[in-house]
C-alpha positions as CSV (number, residue, x, y, z in Angstrom):
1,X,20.9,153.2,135.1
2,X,23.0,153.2,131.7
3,X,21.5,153.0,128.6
4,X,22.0,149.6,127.4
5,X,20.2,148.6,130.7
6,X,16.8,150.4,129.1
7,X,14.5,147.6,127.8
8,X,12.1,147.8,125.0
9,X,8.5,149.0,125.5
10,X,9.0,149.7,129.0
11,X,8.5,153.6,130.6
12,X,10.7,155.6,132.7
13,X,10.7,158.9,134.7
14,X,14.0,160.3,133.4
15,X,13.0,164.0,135.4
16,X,16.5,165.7,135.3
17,X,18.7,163.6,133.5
18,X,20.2,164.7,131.0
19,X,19.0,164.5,127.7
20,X,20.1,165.3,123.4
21,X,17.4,166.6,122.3
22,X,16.9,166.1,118.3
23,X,17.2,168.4,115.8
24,X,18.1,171.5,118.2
25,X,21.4,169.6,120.1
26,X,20.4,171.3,122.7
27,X,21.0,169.8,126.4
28,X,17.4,169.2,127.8
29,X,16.1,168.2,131.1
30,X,12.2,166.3,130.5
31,X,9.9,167.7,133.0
32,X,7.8,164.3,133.1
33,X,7.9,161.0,131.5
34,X,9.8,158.9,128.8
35,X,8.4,155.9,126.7
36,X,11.6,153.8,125.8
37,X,10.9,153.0,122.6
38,X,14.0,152.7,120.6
39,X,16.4,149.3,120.6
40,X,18.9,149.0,122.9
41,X,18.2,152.4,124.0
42,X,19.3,154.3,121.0
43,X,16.6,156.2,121.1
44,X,13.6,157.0,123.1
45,X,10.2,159.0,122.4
46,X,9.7,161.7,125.0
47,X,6.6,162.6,126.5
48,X,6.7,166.3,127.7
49,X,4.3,166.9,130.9
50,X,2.1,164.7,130.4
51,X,-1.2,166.0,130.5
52,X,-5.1,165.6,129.2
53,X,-5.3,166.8,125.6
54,X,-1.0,168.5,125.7
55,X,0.6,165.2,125.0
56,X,3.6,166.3,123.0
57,X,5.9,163.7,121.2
58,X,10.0,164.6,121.1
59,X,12.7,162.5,120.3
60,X,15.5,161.7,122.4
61,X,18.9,160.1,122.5
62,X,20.5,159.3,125.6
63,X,23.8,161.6,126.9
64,X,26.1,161.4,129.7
65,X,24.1,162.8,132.8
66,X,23.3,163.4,136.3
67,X,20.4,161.9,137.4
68,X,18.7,158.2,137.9
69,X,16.2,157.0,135.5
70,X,13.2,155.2,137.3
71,X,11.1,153.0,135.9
72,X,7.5,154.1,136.5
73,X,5.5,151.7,138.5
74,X,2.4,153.4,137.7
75,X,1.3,151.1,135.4
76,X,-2.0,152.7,134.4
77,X,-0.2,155.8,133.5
78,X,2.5,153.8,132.3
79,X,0.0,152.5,129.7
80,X,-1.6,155.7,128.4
81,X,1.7,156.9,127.7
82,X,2.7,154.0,125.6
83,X,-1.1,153.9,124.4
84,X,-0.7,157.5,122.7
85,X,3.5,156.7,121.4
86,X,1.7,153.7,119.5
87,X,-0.8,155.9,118.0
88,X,1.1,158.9,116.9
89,X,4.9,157.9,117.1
90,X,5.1,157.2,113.3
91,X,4.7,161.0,112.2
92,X,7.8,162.4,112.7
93,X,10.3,159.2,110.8
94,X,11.3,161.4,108.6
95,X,13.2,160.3,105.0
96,X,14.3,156.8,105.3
97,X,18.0,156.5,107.4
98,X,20.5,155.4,105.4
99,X,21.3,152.2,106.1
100,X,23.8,150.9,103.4
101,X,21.2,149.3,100.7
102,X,21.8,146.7,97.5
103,X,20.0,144.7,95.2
104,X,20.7,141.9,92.6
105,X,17.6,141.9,90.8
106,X,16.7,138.9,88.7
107,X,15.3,139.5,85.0
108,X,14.2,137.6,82.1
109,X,14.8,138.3,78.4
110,X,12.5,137.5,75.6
111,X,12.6,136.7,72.2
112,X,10.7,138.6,69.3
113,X,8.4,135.9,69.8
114,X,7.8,136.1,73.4
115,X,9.9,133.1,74.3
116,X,12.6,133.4,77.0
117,X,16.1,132.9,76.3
118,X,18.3,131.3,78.6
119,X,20.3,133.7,79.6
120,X,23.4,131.2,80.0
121,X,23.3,131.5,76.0
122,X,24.5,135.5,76.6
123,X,25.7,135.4,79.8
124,X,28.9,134.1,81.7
125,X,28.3,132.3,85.1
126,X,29.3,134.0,87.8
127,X,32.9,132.7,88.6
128,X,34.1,133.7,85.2
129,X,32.1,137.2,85.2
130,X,33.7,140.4,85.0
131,X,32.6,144.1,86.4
132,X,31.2,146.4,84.2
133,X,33.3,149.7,85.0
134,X,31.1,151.1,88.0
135,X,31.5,147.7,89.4
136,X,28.0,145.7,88.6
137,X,28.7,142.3,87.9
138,X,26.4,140.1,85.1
139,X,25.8,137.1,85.1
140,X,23.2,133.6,84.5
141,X,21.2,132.2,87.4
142,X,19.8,129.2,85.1
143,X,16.8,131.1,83.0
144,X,17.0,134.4,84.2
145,X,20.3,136.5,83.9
146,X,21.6,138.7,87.4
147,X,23.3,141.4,88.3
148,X,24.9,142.4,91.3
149,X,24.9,146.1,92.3
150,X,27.4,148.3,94.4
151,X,26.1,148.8,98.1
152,X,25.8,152.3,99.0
153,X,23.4,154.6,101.8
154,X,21.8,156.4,98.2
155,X,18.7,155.0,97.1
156,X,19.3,157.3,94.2
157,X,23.0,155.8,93.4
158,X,21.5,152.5,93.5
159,X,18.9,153.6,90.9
160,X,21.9,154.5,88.6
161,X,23.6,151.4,89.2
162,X,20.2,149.1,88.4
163,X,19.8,151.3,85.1
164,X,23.7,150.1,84.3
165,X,22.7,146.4,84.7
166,X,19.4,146.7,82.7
167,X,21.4,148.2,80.1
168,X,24.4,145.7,80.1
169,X,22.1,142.4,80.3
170,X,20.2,144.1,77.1
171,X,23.2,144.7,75.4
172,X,24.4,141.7,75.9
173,X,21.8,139.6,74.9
174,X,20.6,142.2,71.5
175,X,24.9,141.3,70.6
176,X,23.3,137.6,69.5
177,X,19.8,137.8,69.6
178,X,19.3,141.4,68.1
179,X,15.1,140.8,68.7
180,X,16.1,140.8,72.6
181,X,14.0,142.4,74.9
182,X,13.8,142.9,79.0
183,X,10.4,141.6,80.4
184,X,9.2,142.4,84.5
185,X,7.5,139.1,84.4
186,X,8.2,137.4,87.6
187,X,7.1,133.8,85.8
188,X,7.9,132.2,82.9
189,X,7.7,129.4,80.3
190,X,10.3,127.4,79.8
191,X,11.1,125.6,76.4
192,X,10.1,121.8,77.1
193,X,13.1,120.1,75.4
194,X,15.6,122.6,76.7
195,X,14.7,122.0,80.3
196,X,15.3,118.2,79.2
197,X,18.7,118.4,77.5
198,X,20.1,121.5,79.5
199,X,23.3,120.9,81.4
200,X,22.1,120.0,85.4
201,X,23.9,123.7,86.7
202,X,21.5,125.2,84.0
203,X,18.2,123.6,85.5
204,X,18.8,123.4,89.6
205,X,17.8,126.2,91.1
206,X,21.0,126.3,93.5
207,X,20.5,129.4,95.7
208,X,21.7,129.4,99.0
209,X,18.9,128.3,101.7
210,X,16.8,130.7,103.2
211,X,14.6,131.1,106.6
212,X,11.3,132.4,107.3
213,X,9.9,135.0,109.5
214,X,6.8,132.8,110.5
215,X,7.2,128.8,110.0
216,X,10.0,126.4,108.1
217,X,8.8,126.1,104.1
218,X,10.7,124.3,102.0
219,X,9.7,124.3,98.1
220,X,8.2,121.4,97.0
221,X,10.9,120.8,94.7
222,X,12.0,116.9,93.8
223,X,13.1,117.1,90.6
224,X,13.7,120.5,88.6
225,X,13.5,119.2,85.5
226,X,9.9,118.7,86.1
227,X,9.0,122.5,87.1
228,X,7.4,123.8,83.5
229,X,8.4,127.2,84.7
230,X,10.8,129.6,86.7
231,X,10.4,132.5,88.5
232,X,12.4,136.1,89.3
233,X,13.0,138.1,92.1
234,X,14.2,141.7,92.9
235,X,15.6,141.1,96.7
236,X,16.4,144.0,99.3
237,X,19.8,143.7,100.8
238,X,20.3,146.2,103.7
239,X,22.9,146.8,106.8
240,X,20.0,147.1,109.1
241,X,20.4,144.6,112.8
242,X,23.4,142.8,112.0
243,X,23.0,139.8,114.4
244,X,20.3,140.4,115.9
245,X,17.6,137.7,115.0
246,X,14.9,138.6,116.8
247,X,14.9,142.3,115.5
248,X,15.8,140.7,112.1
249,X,12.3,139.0,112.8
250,X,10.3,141.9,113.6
251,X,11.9,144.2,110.4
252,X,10.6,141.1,107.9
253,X,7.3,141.1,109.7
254,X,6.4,144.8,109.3
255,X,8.3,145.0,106.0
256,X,5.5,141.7,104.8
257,X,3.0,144.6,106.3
258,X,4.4,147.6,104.8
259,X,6.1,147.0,102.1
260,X,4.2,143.4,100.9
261,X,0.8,144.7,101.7
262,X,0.9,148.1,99.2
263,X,3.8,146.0,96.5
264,X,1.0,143.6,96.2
265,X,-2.1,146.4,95.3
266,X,0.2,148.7,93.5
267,X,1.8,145.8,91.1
268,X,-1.6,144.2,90.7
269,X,-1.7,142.2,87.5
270,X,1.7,142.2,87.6
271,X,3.1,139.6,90.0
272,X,2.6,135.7,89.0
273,X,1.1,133.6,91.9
274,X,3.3,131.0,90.7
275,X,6.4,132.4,91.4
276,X,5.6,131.6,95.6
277,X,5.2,128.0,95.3
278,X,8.1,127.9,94.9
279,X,10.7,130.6,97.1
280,X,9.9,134.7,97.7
281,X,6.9,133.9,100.2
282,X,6.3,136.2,102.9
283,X,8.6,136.1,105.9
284,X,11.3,134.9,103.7
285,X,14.6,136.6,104.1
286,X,18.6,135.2,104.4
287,X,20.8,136.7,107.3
288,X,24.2,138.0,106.1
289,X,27.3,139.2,107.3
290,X,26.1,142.8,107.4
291,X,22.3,142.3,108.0
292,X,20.0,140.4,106.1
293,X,18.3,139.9,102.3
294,X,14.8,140.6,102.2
295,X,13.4,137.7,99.6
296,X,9.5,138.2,98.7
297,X,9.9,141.4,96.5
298,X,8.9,140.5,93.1
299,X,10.8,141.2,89.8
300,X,8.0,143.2,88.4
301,X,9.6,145.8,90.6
302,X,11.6,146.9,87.6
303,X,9.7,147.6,85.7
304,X,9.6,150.9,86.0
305,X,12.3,153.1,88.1
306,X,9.9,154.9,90.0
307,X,8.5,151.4,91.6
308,X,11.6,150.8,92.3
309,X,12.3,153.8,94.3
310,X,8.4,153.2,96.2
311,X,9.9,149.9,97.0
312,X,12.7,150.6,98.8
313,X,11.6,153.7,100.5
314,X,8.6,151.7,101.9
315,X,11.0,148.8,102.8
316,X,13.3,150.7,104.5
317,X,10.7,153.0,106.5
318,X,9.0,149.7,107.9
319,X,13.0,148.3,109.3
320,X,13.3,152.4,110.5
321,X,9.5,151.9,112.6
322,X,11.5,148.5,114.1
323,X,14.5,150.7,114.5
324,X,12.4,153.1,116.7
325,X,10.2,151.3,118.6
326,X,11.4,147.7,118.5
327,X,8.5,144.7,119.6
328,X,5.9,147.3,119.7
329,X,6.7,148.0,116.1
330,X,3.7,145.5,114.8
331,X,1.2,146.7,116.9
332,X,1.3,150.1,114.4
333,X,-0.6,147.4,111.8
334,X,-4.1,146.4,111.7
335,X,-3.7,142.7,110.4
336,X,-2.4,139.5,112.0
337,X,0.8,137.7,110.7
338,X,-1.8,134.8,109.2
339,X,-3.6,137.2,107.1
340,X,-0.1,139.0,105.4
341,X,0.5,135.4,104.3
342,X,-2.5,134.3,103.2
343,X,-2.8,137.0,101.1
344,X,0.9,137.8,100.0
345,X,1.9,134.2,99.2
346,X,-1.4,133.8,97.0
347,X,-0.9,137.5,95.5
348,X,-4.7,138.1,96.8
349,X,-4.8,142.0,95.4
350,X,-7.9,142.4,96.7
351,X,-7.6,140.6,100.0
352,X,-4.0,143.5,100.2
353,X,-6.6,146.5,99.2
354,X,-8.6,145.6,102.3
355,X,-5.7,145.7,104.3
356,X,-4.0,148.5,103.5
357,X,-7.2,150.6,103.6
358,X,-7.6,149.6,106.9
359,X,-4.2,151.4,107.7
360,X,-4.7,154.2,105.3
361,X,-4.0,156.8,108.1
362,X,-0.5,155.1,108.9
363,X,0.8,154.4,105.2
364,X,0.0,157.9,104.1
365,X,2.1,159.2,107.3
366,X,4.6,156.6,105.8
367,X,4.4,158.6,102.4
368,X,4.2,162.2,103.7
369,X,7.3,161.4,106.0
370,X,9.0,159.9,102.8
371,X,8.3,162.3,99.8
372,X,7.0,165.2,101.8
373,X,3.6,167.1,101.7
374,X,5.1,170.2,99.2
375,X,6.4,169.7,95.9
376,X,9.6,168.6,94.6
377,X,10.4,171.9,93.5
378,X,9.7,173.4,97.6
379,X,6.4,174.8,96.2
380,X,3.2,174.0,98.0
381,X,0.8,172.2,96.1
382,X,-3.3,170.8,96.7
383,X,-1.8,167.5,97.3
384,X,1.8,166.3,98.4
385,X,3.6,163.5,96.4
386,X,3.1,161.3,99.1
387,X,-0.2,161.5,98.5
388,X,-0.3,161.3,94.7
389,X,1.8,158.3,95.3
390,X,-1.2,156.5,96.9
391,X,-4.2,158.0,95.1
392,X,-2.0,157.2,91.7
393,X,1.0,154.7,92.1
394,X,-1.1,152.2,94.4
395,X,-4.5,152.8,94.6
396,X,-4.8,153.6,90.9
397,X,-2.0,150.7,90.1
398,X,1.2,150.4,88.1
399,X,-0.4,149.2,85.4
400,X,-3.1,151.8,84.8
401,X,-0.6,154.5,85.7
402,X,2.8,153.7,84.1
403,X,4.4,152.5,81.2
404,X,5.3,149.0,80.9
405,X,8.0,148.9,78.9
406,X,11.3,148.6,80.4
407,X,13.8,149.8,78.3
408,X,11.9,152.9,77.5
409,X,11.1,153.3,81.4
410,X,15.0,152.6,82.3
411,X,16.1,155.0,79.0
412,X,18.3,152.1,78.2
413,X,18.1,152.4,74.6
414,X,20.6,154.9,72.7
415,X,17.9,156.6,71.1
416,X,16.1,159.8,72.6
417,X,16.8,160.7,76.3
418,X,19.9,159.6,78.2
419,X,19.8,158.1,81.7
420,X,21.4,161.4,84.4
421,X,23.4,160.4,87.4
422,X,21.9,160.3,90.5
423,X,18.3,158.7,88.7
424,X,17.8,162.9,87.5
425,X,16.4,161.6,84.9
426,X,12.5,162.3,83.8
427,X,10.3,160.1,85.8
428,X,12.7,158.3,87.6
429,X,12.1,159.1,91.0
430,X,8.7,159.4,92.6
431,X,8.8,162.9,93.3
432,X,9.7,163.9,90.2
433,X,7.0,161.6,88.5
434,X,4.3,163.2,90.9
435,X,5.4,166.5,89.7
436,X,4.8,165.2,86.0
């Protein structure tokens, strides 16, 4: 049997075949039985003789062997094997893979009165923009001004390269409107009169079409002219199941778990219920050429670098538990796909603090896995920054715990500290903030 004849969820003897055994590379034969887990065989979670109360989880990829793999036709053996992968398989995923990642986060700027500016009064559309020197690329999408960032597989590059897009939209706009400032509101005001006499390009909201993970939606949009307000994202782009539309599917679904579920009780307060009427509701993502665009992620997620980082650590750890264990992937979550929308679309913080209590035991193995359970630094401490990062960061919320203000947050300004490569800077990754 080859491996791209394994099939999801499915369990195999694999006694004497030849096995890679991860992180030793050492040639291993398995003594007993193998829960495929992974997609498309890539990878699969070993059970080492199975007995009561010495279950032992390894991780395998499959080699060039001897040996036949059978399935096991067994099936109530077959079951307690996949019964104990589902319940302890997540502990050992390790830092997020690295996928190639990107963003083009959304933002608006305010006046010294509060008021938004349209940022096609500062900003170029984006046919005529051009690159800022590391490549970003600035621009107006009606109301709110864009960037684009460089793809890359560091999470920490990508911080660098968000920090040069908050600082050239600022710039940009303080070079007219000197009382300029960055806001993380995801919803806004718009000027009555201007949204009358605006030029059509300036008032459509002309984004290419998206699809959802659970059921069509299409915004109940007639007229744009008549919509009092307009809203901001922060989407995930990542090179994660290129093609692959079911598994596409499944990584939106437990990224509305992971991700949505803890975004929504760590930014409570922050996020506009608004801002889902109209695009950014759960399930809503846009297949690309190398994977897909994740859509519900808020603006408010820049507000502060190190929400930033949690975001895309926890985004990327739920596509890496698809990654591993494919269509079994959701059964990890206690919550139905009707409850993540109910409350995401409705940003129902409390309804999300339910929820993620509920799977306290998995996001906290999420975190550990992530940021580790010793210190930045390699010394042990009383608690782990993955755990500061849910007693603090999301349990305690953004708001209580963090400053507010983004261009103090992003050191954009060229007063007091200076923004380090690599987001080095002072509070602008998690584990550094945890360490604080």
């Amino acid at each position: 049997m080859k491996v791209e004849d394994f099939k999801q969820g499915e369990v195999y003897d694999l006694s004497g075949l030849s096995l890679y055994r991860q992180p030793s590379y050492e040639g291993y034969r398995p003594k007993g039985i193998v829960f495929v887990c992974g997609i498309e065989g890539r990878t699969v979670r070993g059970l080492e003789r199975i007995a009561p109360k010495r279950y032992a989880a390894v991780t395998f990829s499959l080699s060039t062997g001897d040996g036949v793999a059978k399935k096991v036709k067994n099936l109530a053996f077959a079951k307690a094997a996949e019964k104990y992968v589902i319940a302890h398989g997540v502990g050992d995923l390790g830092r997020p893979t690295t996928w190639t990642i990107g963003c083009d986060p959304e933002v608006f700027v305010l006046d010294g009165e509060g008021r938004v500016i349209p940022a096609w009064e500062f900003l170029p559309e984006k046919s005529k923009a051009n690159r800022l020197e590391r490549g970003e690329l600035l621009h107006w999408d009606g109301w709110q001004a864009e960037f684009t960032t460089v793809a890359g597989g560091c999470l920490s590059y990508l911080s660098d390269g968000v920090h040069r897009g908050y600082k050239g939209v600022l710039a940009k706009a303080q070079a007219k409107f000197p009382s300029a400032k960055l806001t993380y509101e995801d919803v806004v005001a718009v000027d009555p009169r201007t949204l009358e006499t605006a030029a059509r390009e300036h008032v459509i909201m002309g984004c290419a079409p998206s699809v959802n993970a659970y059921e069509p939606f299409t915004p109940p949009v007639e007229n744009c002219r008549l919509i009092p307000f307009r809203s901001a994202g922060f989407h995930h782009h990542v090179s994660c199941f290129k093609g692959e539309d079911k598994n596409i599917v499944l990584a939106v679904k437990m990224a509305d778990r992971l991700h949505g579920m803890v975004m929504e009780v760590a930014l409570r307060g922050l996020m506009n219920p608004k801002r889902r009427q109209l695009y950014g509701r759960m399930g809503e993502y846009r297949k690309t050429g190398y994977g897909f665009e994740y859509r519900p992620p808020s603006s408010a997620i820049g507000v502060h670098p190190v929400v930033f980082n949690l975001s895309f650590d926890l985004f990327r750890q739920a596509l890496k538990i698809v990654y591993r264990f494919g269509p079994k992937a959701l059964d990890f979550w206690k919550g139905s796909d009707e409850e993540v929308q109910e409350i995401g679309n409705y940003n129902d913080a409390r309804g999300a603090l339910r929820m993620i209590k509920s799977n306290e035991d998995l996001i906290v193995k999420v975190l550990d896995e992530t940021y580790g359970k010793i210190s930045y630094w390699g010394h042990k401490s009383k608690e782990g920054v993955g755990l500061i990062a849910w007693k603090k960061l999301i349990l305690g919320g953004v708001k209580e715990t963090l400053s507010l203000n983004m261009e103090e947050n992003w050191l954009l300004s060229d007063r007091g500290s200076s923004w380090l490569a690599h987001g080095e800077a002072k509070d602008c990754q998690v584990w550094k903030w945890a360490e604080a």
